[in-house]
C-alpha positions in Angstrom: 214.3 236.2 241.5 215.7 235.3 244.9 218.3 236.8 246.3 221.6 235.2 246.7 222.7 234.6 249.8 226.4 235.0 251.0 227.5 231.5 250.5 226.3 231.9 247.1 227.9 234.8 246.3 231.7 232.9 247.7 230.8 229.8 246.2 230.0 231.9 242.8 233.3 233.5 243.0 235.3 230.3 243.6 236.3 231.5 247.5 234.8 227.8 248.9 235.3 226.5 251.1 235.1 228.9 253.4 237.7 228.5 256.0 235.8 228.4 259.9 237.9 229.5 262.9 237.1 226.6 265.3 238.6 228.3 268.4 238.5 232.0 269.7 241.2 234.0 268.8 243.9 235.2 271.1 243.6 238.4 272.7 246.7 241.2 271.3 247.8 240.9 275.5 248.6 237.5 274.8 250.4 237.5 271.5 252.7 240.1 273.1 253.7 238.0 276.0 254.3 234.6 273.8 256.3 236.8 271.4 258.5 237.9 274.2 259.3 234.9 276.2 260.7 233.2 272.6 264.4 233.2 273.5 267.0 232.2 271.0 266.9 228.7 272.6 263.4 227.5 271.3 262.7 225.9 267.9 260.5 228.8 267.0 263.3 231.3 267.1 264.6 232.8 263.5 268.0 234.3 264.1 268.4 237.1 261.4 270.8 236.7 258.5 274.0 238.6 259.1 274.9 242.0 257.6 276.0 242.2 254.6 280.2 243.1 254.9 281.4 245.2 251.9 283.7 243.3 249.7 286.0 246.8 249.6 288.3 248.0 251.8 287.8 251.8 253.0 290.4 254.3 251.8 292.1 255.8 255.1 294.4 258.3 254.0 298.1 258.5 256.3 297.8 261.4 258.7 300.1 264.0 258.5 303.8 263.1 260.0 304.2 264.6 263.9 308.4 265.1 264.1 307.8 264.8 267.4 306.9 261.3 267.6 309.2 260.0 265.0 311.9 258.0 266.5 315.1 259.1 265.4 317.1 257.0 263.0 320.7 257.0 263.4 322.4 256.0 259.8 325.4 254.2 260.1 328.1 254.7 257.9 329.5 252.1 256.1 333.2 251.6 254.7 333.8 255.0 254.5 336.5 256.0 256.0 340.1 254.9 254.6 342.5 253.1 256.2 346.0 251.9 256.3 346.9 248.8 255.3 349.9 246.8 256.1 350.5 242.9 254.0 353.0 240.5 255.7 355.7 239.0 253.8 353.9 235.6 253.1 350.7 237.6 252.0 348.9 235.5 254.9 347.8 238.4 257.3 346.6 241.4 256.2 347.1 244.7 259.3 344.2 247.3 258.9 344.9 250.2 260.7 343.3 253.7 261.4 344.3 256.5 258.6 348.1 258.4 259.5 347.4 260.3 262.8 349.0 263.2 263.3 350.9 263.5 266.5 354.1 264.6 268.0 355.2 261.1 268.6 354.6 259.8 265.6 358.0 257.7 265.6 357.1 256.2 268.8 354.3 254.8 267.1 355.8 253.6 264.7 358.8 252.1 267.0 355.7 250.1 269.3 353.7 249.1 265.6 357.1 247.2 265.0 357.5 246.1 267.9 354.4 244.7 267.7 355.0 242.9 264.7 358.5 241.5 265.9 356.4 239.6 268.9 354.6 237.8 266.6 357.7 236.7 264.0 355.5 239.7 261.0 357.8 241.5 258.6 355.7 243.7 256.1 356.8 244.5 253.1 353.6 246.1 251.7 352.3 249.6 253.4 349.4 251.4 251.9 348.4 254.8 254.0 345.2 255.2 252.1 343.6 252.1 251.4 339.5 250.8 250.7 337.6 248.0 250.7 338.7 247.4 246.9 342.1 247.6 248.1 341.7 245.1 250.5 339.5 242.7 248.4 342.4 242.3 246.4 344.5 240.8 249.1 344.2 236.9 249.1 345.0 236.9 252.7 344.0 234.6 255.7 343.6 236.1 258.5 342.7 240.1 259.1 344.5 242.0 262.2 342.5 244.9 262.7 344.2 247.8 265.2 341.9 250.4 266.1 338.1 252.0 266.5 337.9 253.7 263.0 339.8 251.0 261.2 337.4 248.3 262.8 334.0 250.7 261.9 335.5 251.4 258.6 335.7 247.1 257.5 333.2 245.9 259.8 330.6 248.4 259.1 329.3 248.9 262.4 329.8 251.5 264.9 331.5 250.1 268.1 334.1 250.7 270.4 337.1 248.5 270.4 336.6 247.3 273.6 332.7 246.5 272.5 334.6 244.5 269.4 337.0 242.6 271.6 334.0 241.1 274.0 332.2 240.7 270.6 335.0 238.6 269.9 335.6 236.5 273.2 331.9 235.1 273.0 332.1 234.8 268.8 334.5 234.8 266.0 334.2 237.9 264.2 334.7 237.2 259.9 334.9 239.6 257.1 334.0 237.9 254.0 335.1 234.2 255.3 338.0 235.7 256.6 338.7 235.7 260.8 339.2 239.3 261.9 340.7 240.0 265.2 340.7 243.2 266.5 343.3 245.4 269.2 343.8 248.9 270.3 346.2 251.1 268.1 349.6 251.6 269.0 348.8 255.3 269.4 346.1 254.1 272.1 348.9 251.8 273.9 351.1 254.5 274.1 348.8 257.1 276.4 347.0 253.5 278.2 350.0 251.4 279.0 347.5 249.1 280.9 346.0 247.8 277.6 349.5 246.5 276.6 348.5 243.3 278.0 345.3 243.2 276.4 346.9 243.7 272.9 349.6 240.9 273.8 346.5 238.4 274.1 344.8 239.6 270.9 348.5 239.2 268.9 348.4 235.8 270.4 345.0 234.6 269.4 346.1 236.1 266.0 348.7 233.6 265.7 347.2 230.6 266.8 344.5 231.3 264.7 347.0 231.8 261.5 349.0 228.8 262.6 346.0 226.9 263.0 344.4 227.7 259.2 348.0 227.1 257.9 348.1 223.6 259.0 344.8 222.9 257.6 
């Protein structure tokens, strides 16, 4: 029997051909350096997939509230505080005033509020010390007079100084529901600021022009 030889022993077990290395193989030096100088650049480079991202967003729970870095939040109140409320004859201006002060010269108040009135040709024949909002929804009135700080907070529903509501005025028309609001000082303030008189002359004024305007149209 003669012995197989390697060839036979391949070719038996189906393994031909028998693949031949027809040039030397490349030192493990060499490899190395030919791996490294691939850059991302050459047609050879594979750039790895991307990461998978989670198709959930983490959990983060709210940290704990510091008081001393939360900005404090000043609440305004809004149509509060009552009023007084004076309707002209004609029903065409309604007078919103600041609630009954209490002072020693109340009558003089009184006597300058009239006065007031009389520049501007107003008789009112309706006086409510205590009035709201309802109350003064109910009016069908055209035009709102509004005399004083807490009156002009109170229907507004903003907190501002008169003087902060008359240059609000002078740049833009100030309306309360569709209705042109023009706000003054309070004859109280007039009486102790005599300087302002003038001031409340020019709102009175604007007042009527405005009415006189909306009544022609």
């Amino acid at each position: 029997m003669s012995l197989m030889t390697r060839e036979d022993v391949l070719r038996e077990l189906e393994l031909l051909p028998v693949w031949q290395l027809k040039g030397q193989l490349p030192s493990i030096k060499s490899s190395i350096q030919n791996l490294t100088a691939l850059t991302p650049e050459s047609e050879t480079f594979v750039e790895p997939p991307p990461p998978v991202t989670p198709q959930f967003e983490p959990v983060i729970e709210p940290a704990p509230l510091d008081s001393r870095c939360v900005e404090e939040v000043v609440v305004v109140p809004t149509r509060t505080e009552p009023f007084r409320l004076l309707i002209n004859d004609d029903a065409t201006v309604a007078f919103v005033l600041d609630s009954a002060i209490e002072s020693s010269n109340a009558q003089d108040i009184e006597t300058l509020l009239s006065n007031m009135l009389k520049a501007i040709n107003m008789k009112c024949n309706i006086d409510i010390p205590n009035a709201n909002i309802d109350t003064f929804n109910e009016q069908a009135v055209k035009l709102v007079m509004v005399m004083g700080e807490s009156a002009a907070n109170s229907l507004l529903g903003q907190l501002q100084a008169v003087d902060d509501w008359r240059n609000v005025q002078s740049a833009n028309p100030i309306f309360y529901q569709n209705l042109p609001v023009i706000v003054t000082y309070h004859p109280a303030f007039l009486l102790s600021n005599t300087t302002y008189k003038a001031k409340a002359w020019a709102d009175l004024c604007t007042a009527k022009r405005i009415l006189q305007n909306l009544l022609i149209h």
